[in-house]
N, C-alpha and C positions, 0 to 999 in steps of 0.2 A: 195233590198240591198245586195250588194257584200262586206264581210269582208274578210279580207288580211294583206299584210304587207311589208313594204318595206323592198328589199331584196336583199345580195349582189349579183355581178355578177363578181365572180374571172376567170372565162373564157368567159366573154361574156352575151349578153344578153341571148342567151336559158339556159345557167346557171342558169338564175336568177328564168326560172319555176322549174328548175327543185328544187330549195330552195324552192319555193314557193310550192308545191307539198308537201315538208317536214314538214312543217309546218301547213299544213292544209290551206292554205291562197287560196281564190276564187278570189282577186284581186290583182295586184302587185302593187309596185313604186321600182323606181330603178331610179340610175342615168347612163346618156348614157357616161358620163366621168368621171375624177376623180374630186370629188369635191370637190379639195380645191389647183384647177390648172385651169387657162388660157386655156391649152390646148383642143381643142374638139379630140374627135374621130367621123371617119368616119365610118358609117356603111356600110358593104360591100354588094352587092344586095342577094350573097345568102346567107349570116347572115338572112337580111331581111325577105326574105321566109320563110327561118326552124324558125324562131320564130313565123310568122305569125302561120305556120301550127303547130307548138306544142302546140300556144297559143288557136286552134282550136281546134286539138285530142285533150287535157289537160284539156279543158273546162276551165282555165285560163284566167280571164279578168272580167271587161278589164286592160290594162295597164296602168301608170302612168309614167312621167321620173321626177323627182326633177333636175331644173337647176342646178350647181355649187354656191357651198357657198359664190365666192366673187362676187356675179351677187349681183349689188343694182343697182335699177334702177332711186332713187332718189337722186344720189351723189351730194352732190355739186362740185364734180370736172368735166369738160367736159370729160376726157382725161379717165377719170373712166367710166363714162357713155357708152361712145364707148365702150370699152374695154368690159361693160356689154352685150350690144346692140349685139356685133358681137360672145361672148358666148352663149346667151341667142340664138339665128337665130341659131346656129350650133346646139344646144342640138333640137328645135325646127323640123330642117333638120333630124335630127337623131331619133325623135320620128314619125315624118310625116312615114320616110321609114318602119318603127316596127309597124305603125300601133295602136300609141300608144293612146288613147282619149283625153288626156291632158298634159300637160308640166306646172309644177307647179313654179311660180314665187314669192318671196316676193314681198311684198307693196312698200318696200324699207323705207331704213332712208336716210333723208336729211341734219343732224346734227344738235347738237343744237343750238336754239339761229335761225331757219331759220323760216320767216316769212310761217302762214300755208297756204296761197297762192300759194306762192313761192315750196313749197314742194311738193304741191295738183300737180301744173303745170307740175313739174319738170318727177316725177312719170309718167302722162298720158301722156308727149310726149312719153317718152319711151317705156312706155305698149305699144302703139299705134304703134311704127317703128317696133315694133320687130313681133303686130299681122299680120301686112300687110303681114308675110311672113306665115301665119297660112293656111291652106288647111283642112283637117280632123280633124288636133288637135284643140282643145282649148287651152290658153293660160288661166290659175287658178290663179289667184291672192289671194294668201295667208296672211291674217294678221298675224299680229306680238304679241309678247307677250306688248308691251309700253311701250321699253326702250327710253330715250332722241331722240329727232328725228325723231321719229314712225311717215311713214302718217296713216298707216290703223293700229289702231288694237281694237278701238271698233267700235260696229257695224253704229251707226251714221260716223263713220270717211270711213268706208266702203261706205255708201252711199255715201257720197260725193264724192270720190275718183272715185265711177261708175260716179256719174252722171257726172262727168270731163268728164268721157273716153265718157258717151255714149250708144247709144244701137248696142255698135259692138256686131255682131255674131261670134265672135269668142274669144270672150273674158266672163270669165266666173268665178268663187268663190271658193274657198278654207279656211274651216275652220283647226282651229288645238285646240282640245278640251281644251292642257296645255296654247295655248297662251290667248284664251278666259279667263280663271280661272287666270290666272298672271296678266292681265290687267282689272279682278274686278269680273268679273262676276260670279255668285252665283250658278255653275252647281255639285255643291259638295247636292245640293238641288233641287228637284222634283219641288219646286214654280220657284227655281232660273233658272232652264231649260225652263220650261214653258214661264217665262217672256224673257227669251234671245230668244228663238225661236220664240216668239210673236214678238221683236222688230226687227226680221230679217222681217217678214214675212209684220209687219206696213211699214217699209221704203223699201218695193219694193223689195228686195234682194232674195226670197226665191226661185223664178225662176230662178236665176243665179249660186244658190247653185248646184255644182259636185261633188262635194269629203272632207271627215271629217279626217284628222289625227287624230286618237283618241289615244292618248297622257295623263298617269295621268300626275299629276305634284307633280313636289319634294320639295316646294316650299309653302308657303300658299298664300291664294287668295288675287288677287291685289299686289302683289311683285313684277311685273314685270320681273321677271326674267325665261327665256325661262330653265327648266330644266325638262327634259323628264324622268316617272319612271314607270314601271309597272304596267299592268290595277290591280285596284283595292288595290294599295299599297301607293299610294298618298292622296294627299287633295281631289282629285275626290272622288274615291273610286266607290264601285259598286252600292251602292244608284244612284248616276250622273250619271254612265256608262247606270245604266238601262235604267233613264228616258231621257237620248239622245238618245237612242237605240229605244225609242219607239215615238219618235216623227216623223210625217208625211213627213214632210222636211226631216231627215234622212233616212228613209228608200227608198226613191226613189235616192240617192248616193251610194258611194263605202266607206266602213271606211277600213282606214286602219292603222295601229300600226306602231310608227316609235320609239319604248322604245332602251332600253340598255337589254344588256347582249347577251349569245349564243343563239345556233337554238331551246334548250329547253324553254327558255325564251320565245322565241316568239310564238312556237307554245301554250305555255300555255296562251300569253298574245289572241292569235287568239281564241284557245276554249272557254275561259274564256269572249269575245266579244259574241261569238255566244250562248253560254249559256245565258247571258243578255239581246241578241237579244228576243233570243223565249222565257224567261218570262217576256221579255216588251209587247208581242204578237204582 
C-alpha cells in the first residue's frame, strides 16, 4: 500500500513531487490540465523525462492524473460526450508520456429520468473509445457519491457497469471512501467496512480494484452529497479510516487524500493515514 495525496502542480508536473515530498505523500494524483477547462496541455518530452526520473530518485509513486471536472462520459448530449471523449484521450496522452499508472475517470451522470440501460450503455461506449487509446495507463473508473443520474456508485451498479465494459485490460477501479459513505454505505463502522469490502469482493470487483481516494465526508451517510473533509473529522472518522486501512483489497492499492485546506492539512491528513495504516497492521 502506497499513501499520498493529490497534489497541485503550479509549475508543472515535477512540481507536483516536489509538493508531494512536502507532505510526506509516497503516491501522487494530479491533474495534467486545468480542471474545470476544455483545454488539454501537452506534455513536452523532456518534461516527461525529468519527471520520470524524479519520480525514480524521489522514490515517488506511482502516479495518478484525475481527468477534468466537465469529462461525463454518460451525457445525454452527443456533442458533450465528444467534447468528453477528446478530453479524456488528451489527459490520457499526457499520463501515457509521465508514465503515469492510471488516469482516473467518473462513472458519469446520464440525468435524471434516463432509463438504466440507456445510461448503463451510454457510459461503456465511452469508457470503451476512450481505453482503445490506453498503452501503460489504466483508465479507473470511479463511482459517484448518488446524486440523480449516477450510473456507478454502489458497488452492485459497479458491477454492472464492468460487466457492460467487459474484461478490458486496461480498464480498471476506483473507490472514493466520501462517495461510498454518501451513497449509504456503513464505513464509519468496522462491520459496515467488512460487508462493503465483502460485496466488492462477492460481485467479482476486487481484482479490478487500483486506487482508494480516501476522503472523510462532511455529510452523514447516504446523503448523497459528494463533500470532501479531513481524515478523521467527518462521519468516517478514524474507527473507518482504520478498518479500510486494514482490509486486504486495500493494502495491495495506492490511498490517496483529495481533502480541503493548505500543505499543513494534508500532510497531516497523510500522517494521520499512515498512522491508521500500521495500527490496522
Amino acid at each position: 500500500m502506497r499513501i499520498g495525496a493529490h497534489v497541485f502542480t503550479p509549475r508543472g508536473p515535477v512540481s507536483g513531487i516536489e509538493n508531494a515530498l512536502e507532505v510526506g505523500a509516497e503516491a501522487i494524483q494530479f491533474f495534467a490540465s486545468n480542471p474545470r477547462a476544455w483545454a488539454s496541455r501537452v506534455i513536452p518530452p523532456a518534461t516527461a523525462t525529468e519527471f520520470r526520473q524524479r519520480m525514480d530518485a524521489d522514490g515517488v509513486g506511482p502516479a495518478f492524473i484525475h481527468v477534468t471536472y466537465l469529462v461525463n462520459v454518460a451525457s445525454p448530449k452527443p456533442e458533450f460526450r465528444e467534447k468528453s471523449v477528446d478530453a479524456a484521450i488528451a489527459d490520457l496522452v499526457a499520463a501515457e508520456a509521465l508514465g503515469a499508472a492510471g488516469l482516473v475517470v467518473h462513472s458519469g451522470s446520464a440525468g435524471a429520468g434516463t432509463p438504466r440501460a440507456e445510461a448503463v450503455a451510454r457510459s461503456t461506449e465511452t469508457i470503451l473509445r476512450i481505453a482503445e487509446h490506453a498503452g501503460e495507463t489504466e483508465l479507473l473508473v470511479e463511482l459517484t457519491a448518488g446524486t440523480a443520474g449516477s450510473v456507478a456508485a454502489t458497488i452492485p451498479e459497479a458491477a454492472e457497469l464492468f460487466a457492460s465494459i467487459g474484461d478490458h485490460p486496461r480498464v480498471a477501479l476506483c473507490l472514493d471512501t466520501c462517495h461510498l459513505f454518501a451513497a449509504g454505505y456503513a464505513l464509519d463502522e468496522p462491520e459496515g467496512v467488512r460487508a462493503c469490502f465483502a460485496e466488492i469482493r462477492d460481485l467479482g470487483l476486487e481484482s479490478r480494484l487500483r486506487l482508494i481516494h480516501a476522503n472523510d465526508a462532511a455529510f452523514p451517510r447516504g446523503s448523497r452529497r459528494d463533500r470532501h473533509t479531513n481524515i478523521g473529522t467527518g462521519g468516517i472518522g478514524e474507527t473507518g479510516f482504520r478498518a479500510i486501512l486494514g482490509d486486504p483489497a486495500v493494502r495491495r492499492t495506492s490511498v490517496l487524500v483529495e481533502t480541503p485546506g493548505r500543505r499543513d492539512d494534508h500532510r497531516r491528513d497523510v500522517e494521520t493515514l499512515k498512522r491508521l495504516a500500521e495500527e490496522a497492521g
